[in-house]
Backbone as CSV, one residue per row, in Angstrom:
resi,resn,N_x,N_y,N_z,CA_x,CA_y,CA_z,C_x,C_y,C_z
1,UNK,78.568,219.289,242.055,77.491,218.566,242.656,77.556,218.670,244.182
2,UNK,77.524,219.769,244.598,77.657,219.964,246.020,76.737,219.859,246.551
3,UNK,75.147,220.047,245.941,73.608,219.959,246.347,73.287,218.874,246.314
4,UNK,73.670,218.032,245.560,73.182,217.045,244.904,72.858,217.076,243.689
5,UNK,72.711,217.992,243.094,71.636,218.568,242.093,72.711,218.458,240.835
6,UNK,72.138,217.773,239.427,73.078,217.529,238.369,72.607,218.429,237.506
7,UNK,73.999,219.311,237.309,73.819,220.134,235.817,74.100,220.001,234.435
8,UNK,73.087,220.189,233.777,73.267,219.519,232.511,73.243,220.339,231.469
9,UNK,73.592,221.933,231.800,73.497,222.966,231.166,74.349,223.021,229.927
10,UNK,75.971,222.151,230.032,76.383,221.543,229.015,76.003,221.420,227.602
11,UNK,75.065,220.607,227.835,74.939,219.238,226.744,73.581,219.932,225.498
12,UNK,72.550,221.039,226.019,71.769,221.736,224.998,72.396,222.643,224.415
13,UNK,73.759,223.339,224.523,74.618,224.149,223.351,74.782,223.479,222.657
14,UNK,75.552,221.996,222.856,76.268,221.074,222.172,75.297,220.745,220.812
15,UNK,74.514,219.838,221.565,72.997,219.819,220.564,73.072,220.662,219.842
16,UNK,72.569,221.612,220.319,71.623,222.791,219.108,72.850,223.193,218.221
17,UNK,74.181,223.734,218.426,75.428,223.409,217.541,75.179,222.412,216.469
18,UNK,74.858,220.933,216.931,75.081,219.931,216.100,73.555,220.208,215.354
19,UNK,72.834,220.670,215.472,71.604,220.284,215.111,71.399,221.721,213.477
20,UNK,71.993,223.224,214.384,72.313,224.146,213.280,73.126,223.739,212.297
21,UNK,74.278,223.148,212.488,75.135,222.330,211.311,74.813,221.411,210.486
22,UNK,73.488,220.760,211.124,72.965,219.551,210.160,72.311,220.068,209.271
23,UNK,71.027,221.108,209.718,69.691,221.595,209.151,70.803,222.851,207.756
24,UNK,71.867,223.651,208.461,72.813,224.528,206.825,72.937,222.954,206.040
25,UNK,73.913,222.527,206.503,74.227,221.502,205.435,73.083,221.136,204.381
26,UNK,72.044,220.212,205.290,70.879,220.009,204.368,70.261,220.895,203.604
27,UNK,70.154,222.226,203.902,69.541,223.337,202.805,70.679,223.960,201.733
28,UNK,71.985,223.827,202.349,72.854,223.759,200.990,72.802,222.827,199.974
29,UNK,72.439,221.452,200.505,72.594,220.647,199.579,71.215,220.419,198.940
30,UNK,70.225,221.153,199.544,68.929,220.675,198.319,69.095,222.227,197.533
31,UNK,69.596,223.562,197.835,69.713,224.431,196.859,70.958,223.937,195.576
32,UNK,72.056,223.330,195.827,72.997,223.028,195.247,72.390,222.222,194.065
33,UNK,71.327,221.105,194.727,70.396,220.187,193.926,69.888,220.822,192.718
34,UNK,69.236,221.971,193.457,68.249,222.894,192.593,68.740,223.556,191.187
35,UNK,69.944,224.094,192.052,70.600,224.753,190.735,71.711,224.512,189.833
36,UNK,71.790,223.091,189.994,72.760,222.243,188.894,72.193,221.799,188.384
37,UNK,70.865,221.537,188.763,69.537,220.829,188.208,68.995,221.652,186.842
38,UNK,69.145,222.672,186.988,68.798,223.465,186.405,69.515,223.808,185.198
39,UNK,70.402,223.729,185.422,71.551,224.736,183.945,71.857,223.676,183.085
40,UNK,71.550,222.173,183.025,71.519,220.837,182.059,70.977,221.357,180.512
41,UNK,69.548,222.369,180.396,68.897,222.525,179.595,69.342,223.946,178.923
42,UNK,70.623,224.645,179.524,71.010,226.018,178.317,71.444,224.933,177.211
43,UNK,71.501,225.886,176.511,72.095,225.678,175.089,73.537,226.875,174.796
44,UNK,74.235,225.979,174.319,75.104,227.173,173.718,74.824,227.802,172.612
45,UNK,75.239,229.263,172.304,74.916,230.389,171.481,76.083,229.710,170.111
46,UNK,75.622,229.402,169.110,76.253,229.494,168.149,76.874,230.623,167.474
47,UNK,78.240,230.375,166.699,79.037,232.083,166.256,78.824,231.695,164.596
48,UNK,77.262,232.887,163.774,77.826,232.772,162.836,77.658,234.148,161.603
49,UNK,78.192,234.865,161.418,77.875,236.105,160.923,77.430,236.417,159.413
50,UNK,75.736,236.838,159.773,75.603,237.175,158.110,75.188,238.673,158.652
51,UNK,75.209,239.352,157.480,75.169,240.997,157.713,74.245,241.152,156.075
52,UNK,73.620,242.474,156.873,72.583,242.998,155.142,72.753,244.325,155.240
53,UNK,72.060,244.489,153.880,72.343,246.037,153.329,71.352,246.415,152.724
54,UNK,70.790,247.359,152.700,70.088,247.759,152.015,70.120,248.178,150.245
55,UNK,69.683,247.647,149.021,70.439,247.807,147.600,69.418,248.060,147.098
56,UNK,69.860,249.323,146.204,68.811,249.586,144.768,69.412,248.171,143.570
57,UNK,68.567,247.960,143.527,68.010,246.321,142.559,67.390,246.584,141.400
58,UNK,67.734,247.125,140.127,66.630,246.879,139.281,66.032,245.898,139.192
59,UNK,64.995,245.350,138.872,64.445,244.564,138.136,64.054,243.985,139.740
60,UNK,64.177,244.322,140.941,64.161,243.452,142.320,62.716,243.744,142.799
61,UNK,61.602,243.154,142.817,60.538,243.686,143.587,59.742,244.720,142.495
62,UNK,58.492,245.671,143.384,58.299,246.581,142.141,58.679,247.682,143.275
63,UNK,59.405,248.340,143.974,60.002,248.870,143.978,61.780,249.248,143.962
64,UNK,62.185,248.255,142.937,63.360,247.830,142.350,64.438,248.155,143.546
65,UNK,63.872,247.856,145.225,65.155,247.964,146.093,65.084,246.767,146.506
66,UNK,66.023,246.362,147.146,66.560,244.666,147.902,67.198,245.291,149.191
67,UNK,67.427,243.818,149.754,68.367,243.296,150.614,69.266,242.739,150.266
68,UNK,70.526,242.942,150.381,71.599,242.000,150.621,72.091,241.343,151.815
69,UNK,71.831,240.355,151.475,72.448,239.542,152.565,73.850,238.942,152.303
70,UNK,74.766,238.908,153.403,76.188,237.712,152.773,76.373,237.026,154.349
71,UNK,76.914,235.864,154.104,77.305,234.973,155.004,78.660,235.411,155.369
72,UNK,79.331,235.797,156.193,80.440,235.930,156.195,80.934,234.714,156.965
73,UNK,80.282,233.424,157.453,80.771,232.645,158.358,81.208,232.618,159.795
74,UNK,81.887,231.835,160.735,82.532,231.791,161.431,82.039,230.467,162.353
75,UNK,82.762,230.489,163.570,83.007,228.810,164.027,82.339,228.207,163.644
76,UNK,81.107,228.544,163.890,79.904,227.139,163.933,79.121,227.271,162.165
77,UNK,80.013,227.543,161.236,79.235,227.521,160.117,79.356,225.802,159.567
78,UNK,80.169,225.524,159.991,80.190,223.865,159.634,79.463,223.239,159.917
79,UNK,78.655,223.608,161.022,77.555,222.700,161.334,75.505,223.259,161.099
80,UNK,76.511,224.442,160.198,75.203,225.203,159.797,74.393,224.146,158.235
81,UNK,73.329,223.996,158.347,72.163,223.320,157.770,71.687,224.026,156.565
82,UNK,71.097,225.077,157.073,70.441,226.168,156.019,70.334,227.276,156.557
83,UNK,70.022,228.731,156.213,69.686,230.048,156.200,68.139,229.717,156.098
84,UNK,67.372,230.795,156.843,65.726,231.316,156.289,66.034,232.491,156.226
85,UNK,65.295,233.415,154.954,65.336,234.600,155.814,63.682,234.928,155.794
86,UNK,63.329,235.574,156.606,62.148,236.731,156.542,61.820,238.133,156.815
87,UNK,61.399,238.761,156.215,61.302,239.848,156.121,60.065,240.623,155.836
88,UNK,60.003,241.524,157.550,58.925,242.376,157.882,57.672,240.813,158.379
89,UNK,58.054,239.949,159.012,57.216,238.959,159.633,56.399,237.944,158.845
90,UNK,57.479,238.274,157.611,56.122,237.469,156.000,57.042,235.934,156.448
91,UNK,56.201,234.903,155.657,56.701,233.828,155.248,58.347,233.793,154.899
92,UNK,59.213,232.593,154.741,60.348,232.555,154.591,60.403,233.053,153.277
93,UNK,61.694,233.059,152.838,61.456,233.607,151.213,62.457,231.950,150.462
94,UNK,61.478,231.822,149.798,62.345,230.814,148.777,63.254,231.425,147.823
95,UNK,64.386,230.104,147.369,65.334,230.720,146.049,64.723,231.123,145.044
96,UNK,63.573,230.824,144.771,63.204,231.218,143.600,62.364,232.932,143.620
97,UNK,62.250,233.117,144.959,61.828,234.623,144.955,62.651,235.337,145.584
98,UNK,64.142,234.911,144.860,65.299,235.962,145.826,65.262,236.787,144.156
99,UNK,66.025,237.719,144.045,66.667,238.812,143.072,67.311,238.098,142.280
100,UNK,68.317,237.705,143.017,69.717,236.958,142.760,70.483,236.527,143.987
101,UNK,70.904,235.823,143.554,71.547,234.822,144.651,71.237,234.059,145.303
102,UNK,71.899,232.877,146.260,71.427,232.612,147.334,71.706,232.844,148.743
103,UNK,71.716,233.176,149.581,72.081,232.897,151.166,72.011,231.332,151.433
104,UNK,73.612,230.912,151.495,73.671,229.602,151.816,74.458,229.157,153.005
105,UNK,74.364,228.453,153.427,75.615,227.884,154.948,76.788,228.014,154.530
106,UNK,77.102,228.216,153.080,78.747,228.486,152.634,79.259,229.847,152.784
107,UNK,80.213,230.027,153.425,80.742,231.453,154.239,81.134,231.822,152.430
108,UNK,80.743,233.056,152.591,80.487,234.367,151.061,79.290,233.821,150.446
109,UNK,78.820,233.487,150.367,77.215,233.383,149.688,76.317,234.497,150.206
110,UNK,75.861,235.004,148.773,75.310,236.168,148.738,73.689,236.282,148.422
111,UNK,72.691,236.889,148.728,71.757,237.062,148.015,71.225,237.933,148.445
112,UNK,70.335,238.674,147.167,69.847,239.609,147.282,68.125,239.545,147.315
113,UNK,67.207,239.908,147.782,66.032,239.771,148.368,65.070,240.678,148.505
114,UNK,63.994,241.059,147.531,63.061,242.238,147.298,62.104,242.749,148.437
115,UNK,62.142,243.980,148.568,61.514,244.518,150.002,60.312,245.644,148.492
116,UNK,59.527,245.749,149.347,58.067,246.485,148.674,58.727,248.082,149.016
117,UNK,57.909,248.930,148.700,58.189,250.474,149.046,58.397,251.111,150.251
118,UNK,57.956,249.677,151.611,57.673,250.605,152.776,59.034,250.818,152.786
119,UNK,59.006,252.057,154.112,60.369,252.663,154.474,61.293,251.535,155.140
120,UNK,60.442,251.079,156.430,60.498,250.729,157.025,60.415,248.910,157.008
121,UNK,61.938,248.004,156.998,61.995,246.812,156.756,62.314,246.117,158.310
122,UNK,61.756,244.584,158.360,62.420,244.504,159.354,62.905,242.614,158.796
123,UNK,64.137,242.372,158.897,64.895,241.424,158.277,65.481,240.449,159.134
124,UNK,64.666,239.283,159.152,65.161,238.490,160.506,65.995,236.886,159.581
125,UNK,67.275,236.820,159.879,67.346,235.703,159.146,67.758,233.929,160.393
126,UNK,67.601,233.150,160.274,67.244,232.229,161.312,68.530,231.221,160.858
127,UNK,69.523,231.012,161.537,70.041,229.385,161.068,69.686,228.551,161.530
128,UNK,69.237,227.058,160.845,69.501,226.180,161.521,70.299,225.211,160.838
129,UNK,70.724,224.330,162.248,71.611,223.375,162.300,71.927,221.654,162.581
130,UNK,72.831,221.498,162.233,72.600,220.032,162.006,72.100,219.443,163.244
131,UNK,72.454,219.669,163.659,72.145,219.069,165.598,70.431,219.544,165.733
132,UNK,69.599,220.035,164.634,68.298,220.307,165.204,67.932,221.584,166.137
133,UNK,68.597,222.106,166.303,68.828,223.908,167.151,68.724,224.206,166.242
134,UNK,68.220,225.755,166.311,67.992,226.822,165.264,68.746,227.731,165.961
135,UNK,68.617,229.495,165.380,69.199,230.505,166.340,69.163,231.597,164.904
136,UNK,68.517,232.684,165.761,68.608,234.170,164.730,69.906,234.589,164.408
137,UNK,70.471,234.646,163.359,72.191,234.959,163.249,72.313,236.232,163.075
138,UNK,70.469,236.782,162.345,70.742,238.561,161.972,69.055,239.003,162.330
139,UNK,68.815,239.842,163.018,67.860,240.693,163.188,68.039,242.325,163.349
140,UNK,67.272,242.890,161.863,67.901,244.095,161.744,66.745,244.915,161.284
141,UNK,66.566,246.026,161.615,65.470,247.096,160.792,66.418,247.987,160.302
142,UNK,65.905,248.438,159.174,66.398,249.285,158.341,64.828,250.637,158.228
């Protein structure tokens, strides 16, 4: 202060320092908001394995071929409800229009399931579960 004259060149780094540190903070914490906010509504993937085959069937359909289906189980079959299956985008298939068998929530349950002449099948089977979730366990073209 040799002029008289007060410098205050100081004190606007200081600021704008404090002011960049406030404004990150605050946009970390409304993205942080955002995206914890967010992941409440996954669902976990249930583990449960059914596998099919393609089978000549007498008496299955009128072109005497099937599906086999089997449950082979695994973790989450305990809390499995029921099997659907459908096939080629038709309606579910009831027990009473399987071949033989059933596809049931009991790990080895088998059934077999009539497909028409096309070549071309497409075999989607759906679990659901006690908790009210569903989940495709097998989607397969043959």
């Amino acid at each position: 202060m040799i002029n008289g004259e007060k410098k205050d060149d100081a004190v606007s780094p200081v600021i704008g320092s404090i002011l960049l540190v406030a404004i990150t903070v605050i946009i970390a914490a409304v993205i942080a908001a955002f995206v914890f906010g967010m992941t409440g509504d996954i669902q976990t993937t249930k583990v449960v394995a059914v596998t099919g085959q393609k089978v000549v069937a007498p008496g299955c359909g009128d072109a005497g071929v099937g599906i086999r289906l089997t449950n082979h189980g695994g973790k989450d079959v305990g809390s499995l409800h029921k099997l659907e299956v459908r096939i080629n985008e038709g309606e579910p298939i009831d027990i009473e229009n399987a071949c033989s068998g059933e596809l049931t929530p009991h790990v080895g349950s088998v059934g077999v399931y009539p497909v028409d002449g096309v070549d071309r099948h497409h075999v989607v089977v759906v679990g659901h579960f006690v908790d009210g979730t569903q989940q495709v366990v097998l989607d397969t073209r043959w």
